[in-house]
PAKEZA-842999 format. One record per residue (C-alpha): residue number from 1; x, z, y. Coordinates in Angstrom, 3 decimals. Each point is the difference from the previous one (the first is absolute). Last residue first. Layout:
<rs>
<r n="NUM" east="X" up="Z" north="Y"/>
...
</rs>
This chain:
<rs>
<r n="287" east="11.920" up="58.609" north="29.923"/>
<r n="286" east="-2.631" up="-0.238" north="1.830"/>
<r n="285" east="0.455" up="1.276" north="3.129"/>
<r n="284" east="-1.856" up="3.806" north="0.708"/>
<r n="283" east="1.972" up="1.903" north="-1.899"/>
<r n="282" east="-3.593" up="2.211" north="-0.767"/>
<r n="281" east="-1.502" up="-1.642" north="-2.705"/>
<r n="280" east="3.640" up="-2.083" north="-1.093"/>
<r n="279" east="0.878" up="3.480" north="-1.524"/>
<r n="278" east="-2.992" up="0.371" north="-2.726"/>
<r n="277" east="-0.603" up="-3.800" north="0.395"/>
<r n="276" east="3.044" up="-0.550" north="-2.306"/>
<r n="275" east="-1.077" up="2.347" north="-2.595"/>
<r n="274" east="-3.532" up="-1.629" north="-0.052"/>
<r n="273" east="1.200" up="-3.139" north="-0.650"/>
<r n="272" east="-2.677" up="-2.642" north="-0.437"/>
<r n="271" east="1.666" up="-3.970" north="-0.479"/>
<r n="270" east="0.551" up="-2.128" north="2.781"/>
<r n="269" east="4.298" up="0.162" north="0.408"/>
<r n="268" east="0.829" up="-3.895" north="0.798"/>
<r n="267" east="0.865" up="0.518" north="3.572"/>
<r n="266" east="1.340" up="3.709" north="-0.272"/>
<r n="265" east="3.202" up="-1.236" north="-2.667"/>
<r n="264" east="2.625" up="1.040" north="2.099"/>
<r n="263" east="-1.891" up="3.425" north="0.642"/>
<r n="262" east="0.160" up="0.876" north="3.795"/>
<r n="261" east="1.328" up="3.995" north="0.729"/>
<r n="260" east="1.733" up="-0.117" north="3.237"/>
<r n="259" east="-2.409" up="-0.437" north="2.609"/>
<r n="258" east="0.420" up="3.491" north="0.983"/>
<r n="257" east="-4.003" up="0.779" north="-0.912"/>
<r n="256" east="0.825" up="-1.101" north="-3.329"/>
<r n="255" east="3.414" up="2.039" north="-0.321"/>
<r n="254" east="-2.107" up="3.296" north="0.814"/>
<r n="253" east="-2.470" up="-0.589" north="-2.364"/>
<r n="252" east="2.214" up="-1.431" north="-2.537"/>
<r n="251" east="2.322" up="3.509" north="0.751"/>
<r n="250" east="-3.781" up="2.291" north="-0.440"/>
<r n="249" east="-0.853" up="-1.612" north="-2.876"/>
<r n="248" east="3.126" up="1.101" north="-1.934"/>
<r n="247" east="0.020" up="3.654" north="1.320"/>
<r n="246" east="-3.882" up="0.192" north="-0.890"/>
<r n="245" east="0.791" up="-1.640" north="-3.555"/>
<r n="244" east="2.628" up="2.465" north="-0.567"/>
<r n="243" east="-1.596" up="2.829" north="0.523"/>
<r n="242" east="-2.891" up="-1.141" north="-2.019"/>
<r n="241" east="2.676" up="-0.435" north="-2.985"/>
<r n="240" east="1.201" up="3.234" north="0.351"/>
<r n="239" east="-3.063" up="2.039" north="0.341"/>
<r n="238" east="-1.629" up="-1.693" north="-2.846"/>
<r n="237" east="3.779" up="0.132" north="-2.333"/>
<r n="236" east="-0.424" up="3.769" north="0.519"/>
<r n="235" east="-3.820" up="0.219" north="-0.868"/>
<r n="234" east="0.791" up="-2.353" north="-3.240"/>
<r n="233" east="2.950" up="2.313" north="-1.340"/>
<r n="232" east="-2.255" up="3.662" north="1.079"/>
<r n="231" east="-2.508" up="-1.447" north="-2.468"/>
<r n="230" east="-3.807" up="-1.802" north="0.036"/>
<r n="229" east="-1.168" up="-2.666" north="2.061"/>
<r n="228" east="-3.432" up="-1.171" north="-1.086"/>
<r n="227" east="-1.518" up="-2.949" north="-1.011"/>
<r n="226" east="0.474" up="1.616" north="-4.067"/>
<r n="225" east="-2.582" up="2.369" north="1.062"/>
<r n="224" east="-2.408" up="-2.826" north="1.236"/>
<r n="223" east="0.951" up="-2.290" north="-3.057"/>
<r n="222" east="-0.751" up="3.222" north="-2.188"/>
<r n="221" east="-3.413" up="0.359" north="1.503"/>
<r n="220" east="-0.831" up="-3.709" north="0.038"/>
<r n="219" east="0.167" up="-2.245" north="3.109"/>
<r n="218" east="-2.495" up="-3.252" north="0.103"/>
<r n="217" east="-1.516" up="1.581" north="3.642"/>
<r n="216" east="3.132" up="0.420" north="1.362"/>
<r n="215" east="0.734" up="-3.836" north="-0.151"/>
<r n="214" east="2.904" up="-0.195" north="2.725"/>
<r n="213" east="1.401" up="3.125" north="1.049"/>
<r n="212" east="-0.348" up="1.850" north="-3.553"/>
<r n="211" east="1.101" up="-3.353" north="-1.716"/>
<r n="210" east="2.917" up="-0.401" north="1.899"/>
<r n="209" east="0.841" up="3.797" north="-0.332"/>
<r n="208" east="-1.200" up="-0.660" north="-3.979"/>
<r n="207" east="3.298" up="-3.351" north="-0.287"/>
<r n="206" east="1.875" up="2.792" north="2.566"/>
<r n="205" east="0.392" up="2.962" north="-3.006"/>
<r n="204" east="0.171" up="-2.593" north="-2.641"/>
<r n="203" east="3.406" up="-1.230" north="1.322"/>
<r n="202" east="0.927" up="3.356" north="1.153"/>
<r n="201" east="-0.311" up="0.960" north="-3.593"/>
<r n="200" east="2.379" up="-2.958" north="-0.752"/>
<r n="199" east="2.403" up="1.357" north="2.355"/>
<r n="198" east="0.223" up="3.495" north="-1.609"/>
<r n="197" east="0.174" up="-1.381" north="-3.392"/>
<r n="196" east="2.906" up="-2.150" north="0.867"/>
<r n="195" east="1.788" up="2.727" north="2.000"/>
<r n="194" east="-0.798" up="2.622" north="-3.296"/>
<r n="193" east="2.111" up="-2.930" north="-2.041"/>
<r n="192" east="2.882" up="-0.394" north="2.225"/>
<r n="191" east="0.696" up="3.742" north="0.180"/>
<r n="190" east="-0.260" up="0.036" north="-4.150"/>
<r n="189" east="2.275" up="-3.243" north="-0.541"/>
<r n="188" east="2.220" up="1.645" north="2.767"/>
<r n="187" east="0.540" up="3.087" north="-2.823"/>
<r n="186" east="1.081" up="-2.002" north="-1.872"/>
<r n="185" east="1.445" up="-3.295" north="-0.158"/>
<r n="184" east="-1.926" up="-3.057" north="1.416"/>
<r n="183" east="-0.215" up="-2.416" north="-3.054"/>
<r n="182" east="-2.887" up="-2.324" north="1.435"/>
<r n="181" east="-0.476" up="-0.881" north="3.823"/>
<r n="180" east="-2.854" up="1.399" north="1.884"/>
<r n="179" east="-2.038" up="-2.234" north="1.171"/>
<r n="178" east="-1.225" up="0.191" north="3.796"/>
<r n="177" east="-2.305" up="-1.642" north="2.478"/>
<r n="176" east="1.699" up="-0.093" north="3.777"/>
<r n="175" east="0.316" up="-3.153" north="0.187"/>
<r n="174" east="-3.243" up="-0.916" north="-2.554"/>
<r n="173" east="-2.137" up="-1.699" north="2.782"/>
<r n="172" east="-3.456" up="-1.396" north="-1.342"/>
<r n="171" east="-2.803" up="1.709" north="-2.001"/>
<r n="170" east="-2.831" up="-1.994" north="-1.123"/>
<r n="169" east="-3.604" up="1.439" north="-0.659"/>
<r n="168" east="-3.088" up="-2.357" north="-1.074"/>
<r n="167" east="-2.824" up="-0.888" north="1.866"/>
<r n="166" east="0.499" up="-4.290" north="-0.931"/>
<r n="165" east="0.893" up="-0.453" north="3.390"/>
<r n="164" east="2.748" up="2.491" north="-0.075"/>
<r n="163" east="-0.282" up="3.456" north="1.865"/>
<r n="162" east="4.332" up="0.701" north="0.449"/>
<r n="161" east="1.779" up="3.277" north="-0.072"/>
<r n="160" east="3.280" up="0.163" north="1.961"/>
<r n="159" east="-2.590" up="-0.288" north="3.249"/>
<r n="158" east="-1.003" up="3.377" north="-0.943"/>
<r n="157" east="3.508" up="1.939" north="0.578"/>
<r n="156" east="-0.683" up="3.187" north="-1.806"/>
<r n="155" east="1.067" up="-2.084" north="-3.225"/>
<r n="154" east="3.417" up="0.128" north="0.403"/>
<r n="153" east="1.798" up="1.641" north="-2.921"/>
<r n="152" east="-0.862" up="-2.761" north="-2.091"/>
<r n="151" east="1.029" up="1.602" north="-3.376"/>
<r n="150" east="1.854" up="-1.799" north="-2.544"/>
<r n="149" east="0.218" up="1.016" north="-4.038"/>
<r n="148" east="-2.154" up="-2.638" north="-1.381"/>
<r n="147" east="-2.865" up="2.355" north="-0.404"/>
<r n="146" east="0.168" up="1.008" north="3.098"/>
<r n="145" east="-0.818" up="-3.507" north="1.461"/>
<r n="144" east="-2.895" up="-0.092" north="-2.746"/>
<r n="143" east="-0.968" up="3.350" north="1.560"/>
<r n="142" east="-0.182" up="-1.347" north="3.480"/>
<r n="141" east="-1.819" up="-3.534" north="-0.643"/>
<r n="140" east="-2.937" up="2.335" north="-2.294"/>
<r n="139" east="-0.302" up="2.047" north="3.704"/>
<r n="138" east="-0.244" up="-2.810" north="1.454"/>
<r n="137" east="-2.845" up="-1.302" north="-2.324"/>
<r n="136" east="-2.219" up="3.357" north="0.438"/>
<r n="135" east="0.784" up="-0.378" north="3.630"/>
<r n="134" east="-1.403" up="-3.408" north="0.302"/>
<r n="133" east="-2.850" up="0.488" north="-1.628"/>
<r n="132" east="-2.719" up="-0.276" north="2.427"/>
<r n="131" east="1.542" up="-3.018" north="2.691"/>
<r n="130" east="2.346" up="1.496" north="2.452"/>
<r n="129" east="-0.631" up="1.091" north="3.377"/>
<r n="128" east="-0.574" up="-2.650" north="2.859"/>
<r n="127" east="2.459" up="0.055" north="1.562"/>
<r n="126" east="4.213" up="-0.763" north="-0.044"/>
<r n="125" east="1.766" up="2.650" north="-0.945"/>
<r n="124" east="-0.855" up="-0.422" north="-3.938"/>
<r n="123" east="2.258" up="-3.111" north="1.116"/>
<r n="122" east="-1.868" up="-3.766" north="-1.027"/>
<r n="121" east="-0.058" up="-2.353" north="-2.413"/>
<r n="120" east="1.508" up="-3.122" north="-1.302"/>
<r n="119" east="3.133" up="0.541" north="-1.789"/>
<r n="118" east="3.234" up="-1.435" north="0.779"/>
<r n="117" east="2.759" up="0.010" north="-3.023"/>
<r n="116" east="3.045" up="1.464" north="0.475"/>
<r n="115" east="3.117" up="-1.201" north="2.254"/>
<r n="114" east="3.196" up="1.477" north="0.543"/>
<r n="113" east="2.539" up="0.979" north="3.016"/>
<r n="112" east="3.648" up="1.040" north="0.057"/>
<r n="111" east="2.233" up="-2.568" north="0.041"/>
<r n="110" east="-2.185" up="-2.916" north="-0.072"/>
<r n="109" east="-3.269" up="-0.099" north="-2.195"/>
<r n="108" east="-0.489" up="1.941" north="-3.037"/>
<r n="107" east="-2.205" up="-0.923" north="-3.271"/>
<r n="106" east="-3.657" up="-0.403" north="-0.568"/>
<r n="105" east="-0.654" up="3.746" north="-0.413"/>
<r n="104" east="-4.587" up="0.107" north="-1.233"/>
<r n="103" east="-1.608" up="2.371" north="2.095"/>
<r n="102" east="-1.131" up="3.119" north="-1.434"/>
<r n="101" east="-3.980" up="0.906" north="-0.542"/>
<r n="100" east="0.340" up="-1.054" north="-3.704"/>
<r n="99" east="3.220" up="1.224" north="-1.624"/>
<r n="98" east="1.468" up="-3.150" north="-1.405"/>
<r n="97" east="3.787" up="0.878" north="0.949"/>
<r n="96" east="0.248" up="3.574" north="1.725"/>
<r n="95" east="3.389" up="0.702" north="-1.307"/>
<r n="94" east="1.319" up="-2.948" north="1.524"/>
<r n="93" east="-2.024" up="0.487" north="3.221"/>
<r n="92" east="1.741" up="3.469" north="0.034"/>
<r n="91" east="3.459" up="-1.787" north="-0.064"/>
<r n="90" east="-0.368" up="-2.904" north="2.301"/>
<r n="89" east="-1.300" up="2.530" north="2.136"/>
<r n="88" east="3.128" up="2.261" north="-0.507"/>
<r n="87" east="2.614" up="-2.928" north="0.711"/>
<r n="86" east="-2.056" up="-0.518" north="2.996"/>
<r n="85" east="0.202" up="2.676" north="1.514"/>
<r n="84" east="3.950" up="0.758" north="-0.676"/>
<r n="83" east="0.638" up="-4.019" north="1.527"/>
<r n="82" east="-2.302" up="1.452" north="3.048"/>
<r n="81" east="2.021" up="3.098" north="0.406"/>
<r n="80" east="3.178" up="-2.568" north="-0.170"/>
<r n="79" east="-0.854" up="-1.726" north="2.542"/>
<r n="78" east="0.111" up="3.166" north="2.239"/>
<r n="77" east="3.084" up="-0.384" north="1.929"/>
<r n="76" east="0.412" up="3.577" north="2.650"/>
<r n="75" east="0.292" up="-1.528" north="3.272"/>
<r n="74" east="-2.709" up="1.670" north="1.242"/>
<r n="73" east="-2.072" up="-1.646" north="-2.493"/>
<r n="72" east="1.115" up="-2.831" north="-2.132"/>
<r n="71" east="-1.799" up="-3.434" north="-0.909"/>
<r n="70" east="-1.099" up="-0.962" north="-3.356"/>
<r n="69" east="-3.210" up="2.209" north="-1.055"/>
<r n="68" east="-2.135" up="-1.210" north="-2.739"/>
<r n="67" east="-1.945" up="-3.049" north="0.076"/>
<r n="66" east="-2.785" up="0.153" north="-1.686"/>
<r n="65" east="-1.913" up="-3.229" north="-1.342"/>
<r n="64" east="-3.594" up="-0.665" north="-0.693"/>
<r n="63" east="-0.951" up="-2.865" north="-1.951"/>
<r n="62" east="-2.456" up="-3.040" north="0.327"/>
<r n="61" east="-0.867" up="-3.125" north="-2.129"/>
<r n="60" east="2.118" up="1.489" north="-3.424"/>
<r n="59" east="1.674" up="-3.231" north="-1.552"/>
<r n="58" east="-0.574" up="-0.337" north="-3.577"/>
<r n="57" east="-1.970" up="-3.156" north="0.122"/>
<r n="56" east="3.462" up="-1.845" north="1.298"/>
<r n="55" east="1.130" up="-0.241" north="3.174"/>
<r n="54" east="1.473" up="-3.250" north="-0.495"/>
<r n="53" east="-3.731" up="-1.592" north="-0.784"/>
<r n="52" east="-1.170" up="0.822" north="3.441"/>
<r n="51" east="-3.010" up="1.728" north="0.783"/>
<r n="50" east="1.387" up="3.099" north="1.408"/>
<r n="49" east="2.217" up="-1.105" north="2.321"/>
<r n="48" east="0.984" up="2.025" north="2.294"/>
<r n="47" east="-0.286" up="3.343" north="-2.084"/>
<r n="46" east="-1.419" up="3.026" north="2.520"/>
<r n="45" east="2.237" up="2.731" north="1.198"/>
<r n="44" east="-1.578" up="3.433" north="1.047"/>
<r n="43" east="2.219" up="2.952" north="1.421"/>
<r n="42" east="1.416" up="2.967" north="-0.302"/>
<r n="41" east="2.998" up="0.977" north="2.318"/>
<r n="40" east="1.814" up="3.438" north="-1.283"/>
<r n="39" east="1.637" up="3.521" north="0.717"/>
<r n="38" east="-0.723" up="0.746" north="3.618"/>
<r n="37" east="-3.461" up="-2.122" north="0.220"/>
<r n="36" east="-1.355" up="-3.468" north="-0.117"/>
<r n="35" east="-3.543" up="-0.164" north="-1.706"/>
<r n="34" east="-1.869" up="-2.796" north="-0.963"/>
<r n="33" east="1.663" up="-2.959" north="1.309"/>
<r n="32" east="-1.478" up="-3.264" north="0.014"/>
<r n="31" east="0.547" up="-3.269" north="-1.608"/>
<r n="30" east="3.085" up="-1.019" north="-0.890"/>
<r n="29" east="0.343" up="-3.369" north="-2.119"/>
<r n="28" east="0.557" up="-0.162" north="-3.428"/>
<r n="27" east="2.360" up="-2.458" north="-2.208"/>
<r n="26" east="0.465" up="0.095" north="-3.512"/>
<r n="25" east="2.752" up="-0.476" north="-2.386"/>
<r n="24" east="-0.851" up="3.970" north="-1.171"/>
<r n="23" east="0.163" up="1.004" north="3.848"/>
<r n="22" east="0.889" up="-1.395" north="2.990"/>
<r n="21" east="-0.548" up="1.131" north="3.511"/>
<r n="20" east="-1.240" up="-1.543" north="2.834"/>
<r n="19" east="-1.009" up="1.419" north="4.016"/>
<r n="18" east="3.106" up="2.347" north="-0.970"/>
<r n="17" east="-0.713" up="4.107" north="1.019"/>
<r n="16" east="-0.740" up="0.645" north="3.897"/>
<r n="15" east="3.358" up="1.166" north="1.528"/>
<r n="14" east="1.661" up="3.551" north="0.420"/>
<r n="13" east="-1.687" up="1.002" north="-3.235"/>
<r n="12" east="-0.176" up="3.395" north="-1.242"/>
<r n="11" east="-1.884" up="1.018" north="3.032"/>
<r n="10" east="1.232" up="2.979" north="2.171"/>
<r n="9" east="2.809" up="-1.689" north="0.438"/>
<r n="8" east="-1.695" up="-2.523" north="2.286"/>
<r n="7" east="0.211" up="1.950" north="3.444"/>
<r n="6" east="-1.200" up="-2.255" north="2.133"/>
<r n="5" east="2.727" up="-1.049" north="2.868"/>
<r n="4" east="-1.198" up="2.001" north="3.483"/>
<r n="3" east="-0.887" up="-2.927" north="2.436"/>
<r n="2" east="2.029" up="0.083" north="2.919"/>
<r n="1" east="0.124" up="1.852" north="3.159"/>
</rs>
């Protein structure tokens, strides 16, 4: 019997992203891929040639670029999922412009994939905890990303929230961030609006759940309360969501151990991700 095919449509890619890419006149060269999942392919390019003249002073030496999804599913197309995805990025990094702790937008790349600046540091996923402080700084990141009207909607996922070498807080990965648009009529002005305030409590409530789990000992009273979930809305989207995730691990599991799950882009994938190891812990192949 032969080799069952892998099953690359559970990766947004079916191939590894372009060894070069160009970007602002300039040239980069791939580098590694930091996470390759349903939705996206993110990944490290470095510039070529840094020292020459034609670059140009202005050059950035390394950037990250996310490739959203191109290749259907099923049969169903899905490029234009990752067209919608970026569109929004592009959007909320717009808004975001000169906040401190978000990545600078450097412009798009290809159909449907873009580039922001690289920043050196490390996931809050990733040990050892973070330095004293940190917290108290994220949690100054998330209300000046309020204050612009976004919020980040996914900030349970720790590796979306970067250490950087210099201790401070980035955030990374707006595709799911939202802005409401100006001039809705009423009364979807009003359901919009008590969304947006919902999510951005969420946002607080898993900055203190990180805090609670990782640096218990720096937690205040009202930080401790606010770690908390409270309301019949958060239980129900809990039970959901974990529902999901044991469904969803439990298919990779079972395509792993088939054979059929291999990630085009396996060979150059050496950064920590804990999601990934959830299901590839017990598929037995690396996938």
């Amino acid at each position: 019997m032969g080799r069952r095919s892998s099953n690359t449509q559970m990766f947004a890619l079916r191939r590894p992203p372009p060894e070069r890419i160009e970007l602002a006149g300039a040239d980069y060269q791939l580098v590694r891929v930091f996470k390759h999942d349903f939705m996206a392919a993110t990944c490290l390019y470095e510039l070529v040639d840094w020292a020459s003249a034609e670059v140009g002073r202005s050059a950035v030496p390394r950037v990250v670029v996310k490739f959203a999804r191109r290749q259907p599913f099923c049969g169903f197309p899905l490029a234009w999922a990752g067209q919608v995805l970026r569109r929004n990025e592009q959007r909320i990094y717009g808004a975001l412009r000169g906040v401190r702790g978000v990545p600078r937008w450097l412009g798009c790349v290809g159909e449907s994939g873009y580039a922001v600046e690289y920043i050196e540091c490390r996931p809050l996923d990733n040990a050892p905890p973070p330095p004293p402080g940190f917290f108290d700084e994220l949690r100054k990141l998330f209300d000046a990303i309020h204050a612009c009207g976004v919020v980040y909607v996914d900030s349970n996922k720790r590796s979306n929230i970067l250490v950087g070498d210099d201790g401070r807080p980035y955030l990374v990965d707006y595709q799911i961030s939202i802005r409401p648009r100006e001039g809705l009529p009423w009364p979807l002005r009003a359901i919009v609006q008590a969304a947006v305030n919902y999510m951005a409590a969420k946002d607080i409530y898993h900055l203190y759940k990180h805090k609670r789990k990782l640096c218990p000992d720096a937690l205040t009273d009202e930080e401790e309360r606010l770690s908390h979930p409270r309301g019949w809305l958060h239980m129900l989207h809990r039970g959901l969501a974990t529902r999901y995730r044991t469904v969803r691990r439990w298919f990779l599991r079972r395509q792993l151990r088939k054979g059929a799950l291999v990630s085009p882009t396996e060979a150059i994938e050496d950064h920590h991700q804990p999601e990934k190891e959830s299901w590839r812990a017990e598929g037995g192949r690396r996938g």
